[in-house]
C-alpha positions as CSV (number, residue, x, y, z in Angstrom):
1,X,-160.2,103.5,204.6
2,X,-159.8,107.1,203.1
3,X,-158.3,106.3,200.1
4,X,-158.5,108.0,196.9
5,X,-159.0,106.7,193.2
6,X,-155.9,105.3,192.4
7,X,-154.9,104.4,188.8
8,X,-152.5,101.5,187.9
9,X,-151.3,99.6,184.7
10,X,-151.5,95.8,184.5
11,X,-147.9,93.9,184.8
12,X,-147.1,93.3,181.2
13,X,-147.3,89.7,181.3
14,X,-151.2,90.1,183.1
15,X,-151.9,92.0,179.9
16,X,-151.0,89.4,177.2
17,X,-152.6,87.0,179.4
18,X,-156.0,89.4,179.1
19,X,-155.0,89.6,175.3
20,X,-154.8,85.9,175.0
21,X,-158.1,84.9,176.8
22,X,-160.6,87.5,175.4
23,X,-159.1,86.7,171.6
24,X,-159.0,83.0,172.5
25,X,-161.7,81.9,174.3
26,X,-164.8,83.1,172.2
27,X,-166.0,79.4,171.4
28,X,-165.7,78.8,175.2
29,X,-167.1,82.2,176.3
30,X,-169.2,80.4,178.9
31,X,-166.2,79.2,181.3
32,X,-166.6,82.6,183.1
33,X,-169.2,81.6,185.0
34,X,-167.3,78.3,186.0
35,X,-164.2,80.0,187.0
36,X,-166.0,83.2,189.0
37,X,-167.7,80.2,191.1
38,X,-164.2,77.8,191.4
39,X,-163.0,80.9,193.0
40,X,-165.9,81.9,195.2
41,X,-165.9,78.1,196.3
42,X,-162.4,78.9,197.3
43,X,-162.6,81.5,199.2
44,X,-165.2,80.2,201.0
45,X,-162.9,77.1,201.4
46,X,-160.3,79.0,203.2
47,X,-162.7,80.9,205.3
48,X,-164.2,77.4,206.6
49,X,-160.7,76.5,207.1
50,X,-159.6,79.5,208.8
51,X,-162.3,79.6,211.1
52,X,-161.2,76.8,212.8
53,X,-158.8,78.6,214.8
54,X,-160.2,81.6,214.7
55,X,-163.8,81.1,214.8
56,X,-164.6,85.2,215.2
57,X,-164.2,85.6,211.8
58,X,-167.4,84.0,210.7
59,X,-169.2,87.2,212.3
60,X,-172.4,85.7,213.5
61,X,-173.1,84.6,209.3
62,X,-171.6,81.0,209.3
63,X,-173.7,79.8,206.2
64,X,-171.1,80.3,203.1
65,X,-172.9,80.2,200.2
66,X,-172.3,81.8,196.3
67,X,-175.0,83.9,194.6
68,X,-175.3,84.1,191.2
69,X,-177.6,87.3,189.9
70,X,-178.1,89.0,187.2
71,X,-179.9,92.5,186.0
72,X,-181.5,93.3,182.8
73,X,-182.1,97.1,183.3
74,X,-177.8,97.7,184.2
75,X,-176.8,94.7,181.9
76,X,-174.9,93.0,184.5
77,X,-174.8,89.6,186.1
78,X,-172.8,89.4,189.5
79,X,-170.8,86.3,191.4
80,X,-171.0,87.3,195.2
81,X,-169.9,85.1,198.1
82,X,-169.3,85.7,201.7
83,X,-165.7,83.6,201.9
84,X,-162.5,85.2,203.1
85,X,-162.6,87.9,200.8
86,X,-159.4,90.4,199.8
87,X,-157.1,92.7,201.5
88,X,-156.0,95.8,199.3
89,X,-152.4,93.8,198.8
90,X,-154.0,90.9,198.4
91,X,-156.1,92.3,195.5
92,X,-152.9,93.5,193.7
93,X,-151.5,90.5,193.9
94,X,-154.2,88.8,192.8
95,X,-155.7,90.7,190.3
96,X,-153.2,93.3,189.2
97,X,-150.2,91.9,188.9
98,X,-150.3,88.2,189.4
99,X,-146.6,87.6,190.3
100,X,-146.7,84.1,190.8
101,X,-145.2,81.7,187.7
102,X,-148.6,80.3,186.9
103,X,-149.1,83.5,184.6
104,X,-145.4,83.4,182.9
105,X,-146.0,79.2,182.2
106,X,-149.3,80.4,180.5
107,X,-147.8,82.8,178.3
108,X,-144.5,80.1,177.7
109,X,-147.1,77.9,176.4
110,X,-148.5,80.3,174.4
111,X,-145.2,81.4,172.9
112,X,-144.7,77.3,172.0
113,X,-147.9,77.4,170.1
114,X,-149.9,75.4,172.1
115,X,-153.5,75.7,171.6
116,X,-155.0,78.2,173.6
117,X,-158.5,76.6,175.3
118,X,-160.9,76.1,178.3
119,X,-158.6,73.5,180.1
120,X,-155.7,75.9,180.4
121,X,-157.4,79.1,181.6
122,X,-157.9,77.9,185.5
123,X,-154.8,75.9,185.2
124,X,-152.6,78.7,185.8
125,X,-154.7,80.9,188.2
126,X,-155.7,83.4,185.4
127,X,-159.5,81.9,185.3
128,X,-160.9,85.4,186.4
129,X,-159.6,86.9,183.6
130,X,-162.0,84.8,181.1
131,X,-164.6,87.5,182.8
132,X,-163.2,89.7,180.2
133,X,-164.6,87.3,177.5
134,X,-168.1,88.5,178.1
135,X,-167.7,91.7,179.9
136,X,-166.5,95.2,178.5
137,X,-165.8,96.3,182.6
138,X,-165.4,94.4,185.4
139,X,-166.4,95.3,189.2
140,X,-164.6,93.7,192.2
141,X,-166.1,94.6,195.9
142,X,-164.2,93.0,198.4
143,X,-163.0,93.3,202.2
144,X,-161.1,90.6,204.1
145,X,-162.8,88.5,206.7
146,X,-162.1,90.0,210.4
147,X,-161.0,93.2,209.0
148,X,-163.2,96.7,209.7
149,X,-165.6,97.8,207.7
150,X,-163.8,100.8,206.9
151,X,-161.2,98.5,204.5
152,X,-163.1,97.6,201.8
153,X,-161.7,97.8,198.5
154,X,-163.3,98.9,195.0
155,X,-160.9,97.4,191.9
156,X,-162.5,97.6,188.5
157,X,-161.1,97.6,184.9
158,X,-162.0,97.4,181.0
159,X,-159.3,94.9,180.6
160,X,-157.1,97.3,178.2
161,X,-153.9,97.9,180.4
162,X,-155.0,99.3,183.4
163,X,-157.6,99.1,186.8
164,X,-158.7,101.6,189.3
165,X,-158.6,100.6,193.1
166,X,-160.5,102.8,195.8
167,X,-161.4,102.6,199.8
168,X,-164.9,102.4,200.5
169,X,-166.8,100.5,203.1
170,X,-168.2,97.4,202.9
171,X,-170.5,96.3,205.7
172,X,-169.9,92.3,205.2
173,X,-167.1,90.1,204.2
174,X,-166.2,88.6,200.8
175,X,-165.9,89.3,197.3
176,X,-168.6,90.9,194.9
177,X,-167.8,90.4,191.0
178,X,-169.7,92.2,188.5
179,X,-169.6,91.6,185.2
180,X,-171.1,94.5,182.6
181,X,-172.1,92.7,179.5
182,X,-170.4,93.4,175.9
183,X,-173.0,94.2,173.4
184,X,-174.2,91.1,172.2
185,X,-173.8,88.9,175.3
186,X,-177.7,89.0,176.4
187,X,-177.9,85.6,176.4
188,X,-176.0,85.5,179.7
189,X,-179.0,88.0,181.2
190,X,-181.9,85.0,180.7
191,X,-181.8,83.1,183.6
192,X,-182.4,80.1,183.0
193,X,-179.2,80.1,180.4
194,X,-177.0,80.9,184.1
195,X,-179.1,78.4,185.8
196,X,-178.5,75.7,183.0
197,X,-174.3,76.4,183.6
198,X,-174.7,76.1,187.0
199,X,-176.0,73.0,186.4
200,X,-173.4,71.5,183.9
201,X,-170.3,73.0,185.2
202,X,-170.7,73.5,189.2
203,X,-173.2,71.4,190.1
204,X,-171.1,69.8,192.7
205,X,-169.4,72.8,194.4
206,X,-169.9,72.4,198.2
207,X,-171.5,75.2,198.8
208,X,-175.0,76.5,198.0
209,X,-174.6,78.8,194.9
210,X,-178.3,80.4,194.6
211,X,-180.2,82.4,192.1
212,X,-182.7,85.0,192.9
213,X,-186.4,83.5,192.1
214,X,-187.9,85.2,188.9
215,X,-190.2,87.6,189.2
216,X,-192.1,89.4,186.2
217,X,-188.7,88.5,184.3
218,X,-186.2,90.2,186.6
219,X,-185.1,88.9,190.0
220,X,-187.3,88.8,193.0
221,X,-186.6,88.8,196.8
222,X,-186.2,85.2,197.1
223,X,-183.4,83.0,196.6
224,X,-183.4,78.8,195.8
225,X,-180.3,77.1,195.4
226,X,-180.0,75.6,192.2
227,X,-176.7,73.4,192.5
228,X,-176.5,70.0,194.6
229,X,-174.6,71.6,197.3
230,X,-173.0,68.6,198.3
231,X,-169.4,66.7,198.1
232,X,-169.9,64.5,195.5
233,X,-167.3,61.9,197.0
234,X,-169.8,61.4,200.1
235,X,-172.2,60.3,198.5
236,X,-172.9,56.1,197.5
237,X,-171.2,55.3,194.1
238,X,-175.0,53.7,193.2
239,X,-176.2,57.4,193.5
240,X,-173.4,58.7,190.9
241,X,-173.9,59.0,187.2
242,X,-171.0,59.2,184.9
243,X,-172.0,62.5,183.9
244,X,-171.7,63.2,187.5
245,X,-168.3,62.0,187.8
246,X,-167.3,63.7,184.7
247,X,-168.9,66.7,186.0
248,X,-167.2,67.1,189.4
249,X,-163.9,66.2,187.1
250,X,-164.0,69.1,185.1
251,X,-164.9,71.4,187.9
252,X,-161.9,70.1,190.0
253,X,-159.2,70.0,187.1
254,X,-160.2,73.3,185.1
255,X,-160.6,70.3,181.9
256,X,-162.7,70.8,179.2
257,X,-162.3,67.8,178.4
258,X,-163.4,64.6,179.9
259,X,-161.0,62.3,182.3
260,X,-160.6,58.7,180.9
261,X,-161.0,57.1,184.1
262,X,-161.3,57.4,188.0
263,X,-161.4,55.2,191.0
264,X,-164.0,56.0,194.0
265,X,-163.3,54.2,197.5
266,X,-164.2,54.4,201.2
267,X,-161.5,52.9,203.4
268,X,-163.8,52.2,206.9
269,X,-161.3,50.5,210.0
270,X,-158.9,52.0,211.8
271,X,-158.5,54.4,209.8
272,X,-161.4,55.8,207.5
273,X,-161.0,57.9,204.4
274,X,-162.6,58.5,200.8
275,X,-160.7,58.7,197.7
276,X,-161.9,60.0,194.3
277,X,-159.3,59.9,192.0
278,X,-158.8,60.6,188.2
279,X,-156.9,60.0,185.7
280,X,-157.1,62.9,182.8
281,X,-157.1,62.1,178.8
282,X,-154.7,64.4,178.3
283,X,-151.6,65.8,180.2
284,X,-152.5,68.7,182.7
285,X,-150.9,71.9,181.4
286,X,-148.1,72.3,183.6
287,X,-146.9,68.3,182.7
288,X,-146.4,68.8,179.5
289,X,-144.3,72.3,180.1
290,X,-141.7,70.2,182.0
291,X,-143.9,70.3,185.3
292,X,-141.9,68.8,187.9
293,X,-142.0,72.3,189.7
294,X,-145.6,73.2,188.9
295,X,-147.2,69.8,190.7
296,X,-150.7,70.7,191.9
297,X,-151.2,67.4,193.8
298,X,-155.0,66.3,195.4
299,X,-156.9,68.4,197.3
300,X,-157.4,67.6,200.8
301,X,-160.3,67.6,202.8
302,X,-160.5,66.5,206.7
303,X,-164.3,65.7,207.4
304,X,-165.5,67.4,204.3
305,X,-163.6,70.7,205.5
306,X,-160.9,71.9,203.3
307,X,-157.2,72.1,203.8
308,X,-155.2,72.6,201.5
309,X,-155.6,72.6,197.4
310,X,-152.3,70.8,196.6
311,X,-151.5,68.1,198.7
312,X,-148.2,66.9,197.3
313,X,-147.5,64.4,200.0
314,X,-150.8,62.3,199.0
315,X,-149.3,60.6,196.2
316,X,-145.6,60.5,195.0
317,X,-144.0,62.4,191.8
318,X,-144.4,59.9,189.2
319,X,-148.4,60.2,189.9
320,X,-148.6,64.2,189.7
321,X,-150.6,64.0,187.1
322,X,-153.8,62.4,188.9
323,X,-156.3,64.9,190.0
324,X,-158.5,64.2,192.6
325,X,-159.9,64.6,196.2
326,X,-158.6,62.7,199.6
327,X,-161.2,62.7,202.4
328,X,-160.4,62.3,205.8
329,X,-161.8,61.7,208.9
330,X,-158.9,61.0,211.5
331,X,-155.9,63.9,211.0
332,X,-156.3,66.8,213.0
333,X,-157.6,69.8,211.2
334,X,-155.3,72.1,212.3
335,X,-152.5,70.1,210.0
336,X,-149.7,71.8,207.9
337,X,-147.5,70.8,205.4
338,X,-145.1,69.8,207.7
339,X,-147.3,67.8,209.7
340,X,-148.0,66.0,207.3
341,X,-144.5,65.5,205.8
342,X,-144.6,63.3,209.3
343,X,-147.8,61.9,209.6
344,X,-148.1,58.1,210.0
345,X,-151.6,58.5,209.1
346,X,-150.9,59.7,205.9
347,X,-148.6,57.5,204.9
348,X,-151.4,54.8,204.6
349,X,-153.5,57.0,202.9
350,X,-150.6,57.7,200.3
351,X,-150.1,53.9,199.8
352,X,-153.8,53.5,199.6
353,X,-154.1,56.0,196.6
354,X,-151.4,54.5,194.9
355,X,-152.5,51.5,195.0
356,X,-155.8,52.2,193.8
357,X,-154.1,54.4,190.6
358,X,-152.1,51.0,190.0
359,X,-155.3,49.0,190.4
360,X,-157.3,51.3,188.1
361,X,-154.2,51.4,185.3
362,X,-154.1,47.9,185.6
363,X,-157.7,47.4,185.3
364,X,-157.5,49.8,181.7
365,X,-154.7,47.7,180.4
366,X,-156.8,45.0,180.7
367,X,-160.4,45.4,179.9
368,X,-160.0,48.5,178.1
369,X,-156.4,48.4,176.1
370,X,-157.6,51.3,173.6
371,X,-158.3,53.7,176.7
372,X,-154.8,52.1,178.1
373,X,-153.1,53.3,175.3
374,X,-154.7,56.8,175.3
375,X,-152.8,57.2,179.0
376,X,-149.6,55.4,177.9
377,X,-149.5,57.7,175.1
378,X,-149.6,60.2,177.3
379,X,-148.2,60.0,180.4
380,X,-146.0,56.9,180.0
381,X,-143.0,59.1,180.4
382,X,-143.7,60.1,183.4
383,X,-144.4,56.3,185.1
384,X,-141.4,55.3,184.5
385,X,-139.9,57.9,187.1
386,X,-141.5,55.2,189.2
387,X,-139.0,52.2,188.2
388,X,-136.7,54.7,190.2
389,X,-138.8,56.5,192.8
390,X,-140.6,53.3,193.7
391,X,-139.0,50.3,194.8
392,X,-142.1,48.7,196.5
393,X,-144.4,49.0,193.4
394,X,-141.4,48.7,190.6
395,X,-142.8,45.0,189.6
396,X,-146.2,46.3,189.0
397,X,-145.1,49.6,187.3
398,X,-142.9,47.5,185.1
399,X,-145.5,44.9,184.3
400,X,-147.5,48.4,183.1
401,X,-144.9,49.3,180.8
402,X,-144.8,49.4,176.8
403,X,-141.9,49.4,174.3
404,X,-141.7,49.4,170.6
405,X,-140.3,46.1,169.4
406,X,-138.4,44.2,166.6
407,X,-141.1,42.3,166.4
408,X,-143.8,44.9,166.2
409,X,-144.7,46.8,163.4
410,X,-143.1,50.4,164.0
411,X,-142.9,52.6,167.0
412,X,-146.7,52.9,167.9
413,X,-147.1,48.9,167.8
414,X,-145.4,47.7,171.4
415,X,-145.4,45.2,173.6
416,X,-145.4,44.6,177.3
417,X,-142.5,42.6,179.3
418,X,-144.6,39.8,179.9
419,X,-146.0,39.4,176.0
420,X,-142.1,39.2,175.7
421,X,-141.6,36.5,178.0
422,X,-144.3,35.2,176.8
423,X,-142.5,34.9,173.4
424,X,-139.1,33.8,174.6
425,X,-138.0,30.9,172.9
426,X,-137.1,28.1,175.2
427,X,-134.2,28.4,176.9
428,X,-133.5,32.4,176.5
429,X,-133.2,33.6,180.3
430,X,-132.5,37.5,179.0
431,X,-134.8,40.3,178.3
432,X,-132.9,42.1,175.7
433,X,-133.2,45.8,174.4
434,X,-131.3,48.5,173.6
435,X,-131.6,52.4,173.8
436,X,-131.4,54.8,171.7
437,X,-132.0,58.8,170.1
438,X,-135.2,57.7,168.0
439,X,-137.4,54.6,166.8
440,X,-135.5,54.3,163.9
441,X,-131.7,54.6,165.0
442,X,-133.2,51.7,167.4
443,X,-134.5,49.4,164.8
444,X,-131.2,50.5,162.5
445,X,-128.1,49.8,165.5
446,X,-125.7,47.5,163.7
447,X,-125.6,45.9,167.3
448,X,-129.3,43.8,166.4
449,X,-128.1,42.3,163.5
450,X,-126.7,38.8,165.2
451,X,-130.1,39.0,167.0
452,X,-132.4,39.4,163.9
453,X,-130.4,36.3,162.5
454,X,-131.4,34.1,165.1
455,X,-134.7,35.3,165.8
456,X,-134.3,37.0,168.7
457,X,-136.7,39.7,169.7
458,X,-135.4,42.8,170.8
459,X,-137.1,45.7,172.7
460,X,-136.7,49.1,171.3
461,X,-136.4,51.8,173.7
462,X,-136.2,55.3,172.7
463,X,-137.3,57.6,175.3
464,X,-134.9,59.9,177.2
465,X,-135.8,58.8,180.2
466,X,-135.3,54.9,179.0
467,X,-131.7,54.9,180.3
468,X,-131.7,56.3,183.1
469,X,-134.9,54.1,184.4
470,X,-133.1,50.9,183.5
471,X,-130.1,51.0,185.8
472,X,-133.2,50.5,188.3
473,X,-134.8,47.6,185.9
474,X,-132.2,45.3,186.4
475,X,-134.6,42.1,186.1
476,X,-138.5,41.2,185.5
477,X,-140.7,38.5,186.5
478,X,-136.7,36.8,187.2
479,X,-135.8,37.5,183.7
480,X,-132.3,39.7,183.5
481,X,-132.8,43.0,181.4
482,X,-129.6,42.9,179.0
483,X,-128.7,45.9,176.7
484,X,-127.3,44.2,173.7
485,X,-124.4,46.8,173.2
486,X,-123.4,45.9,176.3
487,X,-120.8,43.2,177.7
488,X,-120.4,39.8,176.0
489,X,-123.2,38.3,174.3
490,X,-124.2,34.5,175.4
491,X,-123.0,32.3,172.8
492,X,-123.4,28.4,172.7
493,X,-120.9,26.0,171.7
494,X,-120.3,26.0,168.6
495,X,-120.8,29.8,168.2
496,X,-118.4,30.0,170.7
497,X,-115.7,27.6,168.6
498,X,-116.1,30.2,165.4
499,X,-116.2,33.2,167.7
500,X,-112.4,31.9,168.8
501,X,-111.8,30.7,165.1
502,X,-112.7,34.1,163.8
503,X,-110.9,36.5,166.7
504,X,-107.8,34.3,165.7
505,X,-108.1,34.2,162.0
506,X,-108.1,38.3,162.5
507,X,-105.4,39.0,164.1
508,X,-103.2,40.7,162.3
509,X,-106.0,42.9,161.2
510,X,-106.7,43.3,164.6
511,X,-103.3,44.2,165.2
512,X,-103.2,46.8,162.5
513,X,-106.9,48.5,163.9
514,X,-105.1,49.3,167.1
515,X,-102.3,50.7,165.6
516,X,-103.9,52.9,163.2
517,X,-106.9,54.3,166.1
518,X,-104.1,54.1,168.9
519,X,-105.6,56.4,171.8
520,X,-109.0,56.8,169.8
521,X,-109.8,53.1,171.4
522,X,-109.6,51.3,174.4
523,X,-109.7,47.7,172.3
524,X,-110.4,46.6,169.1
525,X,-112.0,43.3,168.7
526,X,-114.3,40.5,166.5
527,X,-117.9,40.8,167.0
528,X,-120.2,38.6,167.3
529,X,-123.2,40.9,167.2
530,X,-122.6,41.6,163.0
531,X,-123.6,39.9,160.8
532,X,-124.0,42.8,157.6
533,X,-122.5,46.0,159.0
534,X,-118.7,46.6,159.0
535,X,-118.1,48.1,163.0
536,X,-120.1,49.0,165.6
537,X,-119.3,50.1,169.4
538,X,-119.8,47.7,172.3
539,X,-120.2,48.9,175.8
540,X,-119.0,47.7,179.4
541,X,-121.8,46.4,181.6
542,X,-121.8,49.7,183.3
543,X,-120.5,52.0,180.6
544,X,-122.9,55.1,179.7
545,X,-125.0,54.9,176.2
546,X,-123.1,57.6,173.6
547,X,-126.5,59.0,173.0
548,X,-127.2,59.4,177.1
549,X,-123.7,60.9,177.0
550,X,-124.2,63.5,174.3
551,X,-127.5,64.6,175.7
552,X,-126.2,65.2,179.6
553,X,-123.3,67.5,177.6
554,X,-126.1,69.3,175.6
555,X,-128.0,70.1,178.5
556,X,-124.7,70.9,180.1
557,X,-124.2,68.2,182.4
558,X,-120.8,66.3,183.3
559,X,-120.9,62.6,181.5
560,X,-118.6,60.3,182.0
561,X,-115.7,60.5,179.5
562,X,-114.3,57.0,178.3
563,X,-112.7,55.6,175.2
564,X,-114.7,53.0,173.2
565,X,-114.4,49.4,172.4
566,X,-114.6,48.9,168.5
567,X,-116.0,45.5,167.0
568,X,-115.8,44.5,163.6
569,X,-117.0,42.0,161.3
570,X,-113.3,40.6,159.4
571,X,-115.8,39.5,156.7
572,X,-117.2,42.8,155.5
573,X,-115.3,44.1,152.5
574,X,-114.3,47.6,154.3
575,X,-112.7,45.6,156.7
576,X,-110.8,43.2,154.4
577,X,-109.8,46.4,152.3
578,X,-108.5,47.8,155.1
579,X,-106.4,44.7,155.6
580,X,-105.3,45.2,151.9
581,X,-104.0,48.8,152.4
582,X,-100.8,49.1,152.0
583,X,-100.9,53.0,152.0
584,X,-101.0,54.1,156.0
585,X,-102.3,57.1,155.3
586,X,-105.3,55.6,153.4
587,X,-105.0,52.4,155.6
588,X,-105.6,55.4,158.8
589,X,-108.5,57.1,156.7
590,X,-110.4,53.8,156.4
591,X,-109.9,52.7,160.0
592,X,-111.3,56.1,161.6
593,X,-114.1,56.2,158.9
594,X,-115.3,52.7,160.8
595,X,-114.9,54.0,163.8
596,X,-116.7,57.5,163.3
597,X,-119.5,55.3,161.6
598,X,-119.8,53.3,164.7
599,X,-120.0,55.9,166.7
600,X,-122.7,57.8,164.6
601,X,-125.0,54.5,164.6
602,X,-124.6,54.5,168.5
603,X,-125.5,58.2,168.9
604,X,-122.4,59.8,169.9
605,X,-120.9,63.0,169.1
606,X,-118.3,63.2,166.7
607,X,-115.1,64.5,168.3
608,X,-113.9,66.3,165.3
609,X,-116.9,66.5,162.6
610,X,-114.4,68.2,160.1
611,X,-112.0,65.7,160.1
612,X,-114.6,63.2,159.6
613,X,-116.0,65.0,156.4
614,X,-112.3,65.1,154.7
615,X,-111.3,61.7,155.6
616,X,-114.8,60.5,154.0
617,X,-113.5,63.3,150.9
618,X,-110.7,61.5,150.4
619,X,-111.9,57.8,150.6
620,X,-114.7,58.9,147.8
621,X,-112.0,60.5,145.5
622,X,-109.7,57.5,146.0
């Protein structure tokens, strides 16, 4: 390569991130190390992978390995490995300017105040910048695997704004990092401290990662390998510690913090494949920034090779946020994303994993219900896109479910579907609820108050997602899931004779409703849901919650448009003052001011917030 010095500035956005991480990170300084090797593993990875088809590029030096050195004299400690290494546009991309949206979620979450810590640094593909937290000026050697000699390339930076790249040769392949210590960061030259993080954070890489042997306090000529050097998912679960477990987890998941649960199996058969699954304690960073698009799936491995880091088709959508490893013996190594999109194989694999997530999730719900609630808490959200996504498993995600309750005691107290069942009182056949913007416009709707009369537990569902899930949760455990704004409510016989009594009784005031709301309504009727407040809305089996409505026109969506039903209670003294009126114009002031307040209570947006605020002027001034 005969390529002179060339100076460049970092993208803006690879700056902040550098910013960020070296202001950040201090009480986590020692994450370097474990994020120089994740990526040394792999590119070692990919060069394994590679070399399957194109075996040339091993180059007579098939052992991959990492080593991990360090040098008293220059202040340095250096991450080499002999993986797949860099092209010069592939260290730009990489390392200068990082175009890919990992970097721009990273700073998002930054800009929403999010605490900045160890879990989110190899999240988002920025994990060699935490070299910066230790090092004044970083060194990158690197030259791609099957390219000439002649294309290495120098890249090397103090982390302020800008890096230097150069041609030089490179007689092997892979990537040299070297990290020149900050004043004060000697502790990283002793090594047993590099041996001891080695140890704790990358003990389970696949690949040997050695040390030189000590010799007269520097290194000597000899190297041992001080990690295990083995896939921890081969081995017999009897030959696994927890600390092993949790280990490997933080390793695979940049975490710093430990997962809450995992599941480890070996299908044998017809098929034969490992699973090692986890469930994290808190949501991975790209979940709780609205991660649909930022899934990062299980890694795949076919016969402990590796193919590919984000296997999306191993487990559907409303799991994205289990980590983990799939192990196969039978696929063809030479597999794509498309092939697997296909494969029949897989699909038995994918049911397998899901089923063991449900197993496990059922297993924390009940032996370990404070753990359960640590996930729920969490990602309960994002199970319910199962009700939808999932139609074989939708009894078994239900049964997993948890609502806040009338009978609970506020919004963290809830219940699952069958502790309501198991609570029916004889006879009841319906699973009520009903949806709304928060806990407490829930436990306030006008629409329970027939329901807390008779004893009659209600669910209280105020997630976004609540509605939407429940046009796919039509029934439970043969129990029919009933929103209690919605259609007529069951009465018996004699409710049903002063039901009639009452709608009859009420006619004229009926009568005079639907004159004075004309278009605003589609009907005006008695209710049989009040029992204190003067209105509320009630809703056609199918009709959209107000709240749902207002939301999809806030995020500017198209929601149905339809005119409500208003129900009253003739008994309450607005209503019977209304009947009084015998001035229309306060007569039409007092009939829209129960409708607008039934609308509030139900979560809808005010057509005309104005008019709202004088009518309610003119009513308090009499």
């Amino acid at each position: 390569m005969t390529m002179t010095t060339e100076t460049r500035k970092f993208e803006a956005e690879v700056a902040q991130v550098l910013h960020l991480v070296t202001h950040s990170l201090y009480s986590h300084k020692e994450i370097f190390l474990r994020e120089l090797i994740s990526n040394a593993s792999d590119a070692c990875d990919k060069l394994r992978f590679e070399s399957i088809a194109q075996p040339e590029l091993l180059a007579g030096d098939g052992e991959l390995r990492i080593d991990v050195s360090w040098d008293p004299a220059a202040r340095t400690v250096t991450v080499r490995d002999n993986g797949v290494g860099m092209s010069l546009d592939e260290v730009v991309a990489n390392i200068g300017t990082i175009a890919s949206s990992g970097t721009r979620r990273f700073l998002e979450a930054m800009s929403a105040e999010q605490k900045t810590d160890a879990r989110l640094i190899g999240q988002f593909g920025v994990g060699f910048y935490s070299a910066f937290v230790v090092a004044d000026r970083v060194t990158v050697l690197t030259r791609r695997a099957g390219a000439p000699a002649g294309e290495g390339v120098k890249w090397e930076s103090d982390g302020k704004g800008e890096y230097s790249l150069e041609g030089l040769d490179l007689a092997e392949r892979g990537t040299t990092v070297i990290l020149h210590l900050k004043a004060g960061e000697d502790e990283f030259l002793q090594p047993w401290t590099l041996k001891s993080l080695i140890t704790r954070y990358s003990d389970h890489v696949a690949f040997p990662i050695r040390m030189p042997l000590e010799a007269d306090g520097k290194p000597g000529e000899e190297w041992e390998t001080v990690n295990a050097a083995s896939a921890l998912w081969t081995k017999p679960k009897s030959e696994i510690s927890d600390e092993d477990y949790q280990s490997f987890y933080k390793s695979l998941g940049h975490d710093f913090n430990d997962a809450l649960a995992w599941t480890h199996n070996r299908v044998e058969g017809s098929q034969s494949f490992t699973t090692l699954l986890y469930i994290p304690a808190q949501p991975p960073f790209e979940l709780m920034m609205g991660g649909r698009d930022e899934r990062k799936g299980l890694k795949l491995y076919i016969k402990r090779v590796f193919i590919m880091d984000a296997a999306e088709e191993l487990l559907p959508n409303y799991l994205r946020f289990v980590r983990g490893v799939v192990d196969a013996d039978d696929l063809p190594l030479n597999v794509s994303r498309e092939i697997l999109q296909q494969n029949r194989q897989l699909e038995r694999i994918k049911s397998a994993c899901v089923k063991r997530v449900l197993d496990l999730l059922e297993k924390l719900a009940r032996d370990e219900p404070e753990k359960f609630a640590t996930f729920y808490k969490a990602f309960g959200n994002t199970l319910k896109e199962g009700i939808v996504e999932d139609h074989a498993n939708r009894e078994r995600i239900a049964k997993l479910l948890r609502f806040a309750s009338t009978k609970g005691e506020g919004a963290a107290q809830t219940v699952s579907l069958d502790d309501y069942i198991g609570r029916m009182a004889p006879g009841q056949e319906t699973i009520w609820y009903i949806t709304a913007d928060s806990h407490a416009a829930a436990l306030g709707s006008p629409q329970l108050e027939a329901f807390k009369a008779k004893g009659i537990e209600v669910l209280l569902m105020s997630d976004r997602i609540d509605e939407w899930m429940l046009g796919s949760l039509s029934e439970y455990a043969g129990k029919k899931l009933q929103n209690v704004a919605k259609g007529e409510l069951p009465l018996d016989e004699a409710d049903k004779q002063r039901q009639e009594e009452a709608s009859k009784a009420a006619e004229p005031l009926l009568h005079k409703l639907k004159e004075l709301l004309g278009e605003r309504v589609k009907d005006v009727r008695v209710s049989a849901r009040l029992t204190d407040s003067p209105s509320c809305l009630a809703l056609s089996d199918f009709e959209m919650a107000p709240h749902l409505a207002r939301l999809l026109r806030e995020a500017g969506h198209d929601a149905p448009e339809s005119k409500p039903t208003l129900e009253i209670n003739p008994r309450h003294a607005l209503l019977q003052r209304v009947e009084a009126e015998g001035d229309e114009s306060k007569a039409r002031d007092l009939a829209n001011l129960l409708l607008e307040q039934a609308e509030i209570t139900a979560g809808a947006q005010l057509p005309d917030p104005a008019g709202f605020v004088q009518r309610m002027n003119r009513v308090l001034l009499g």
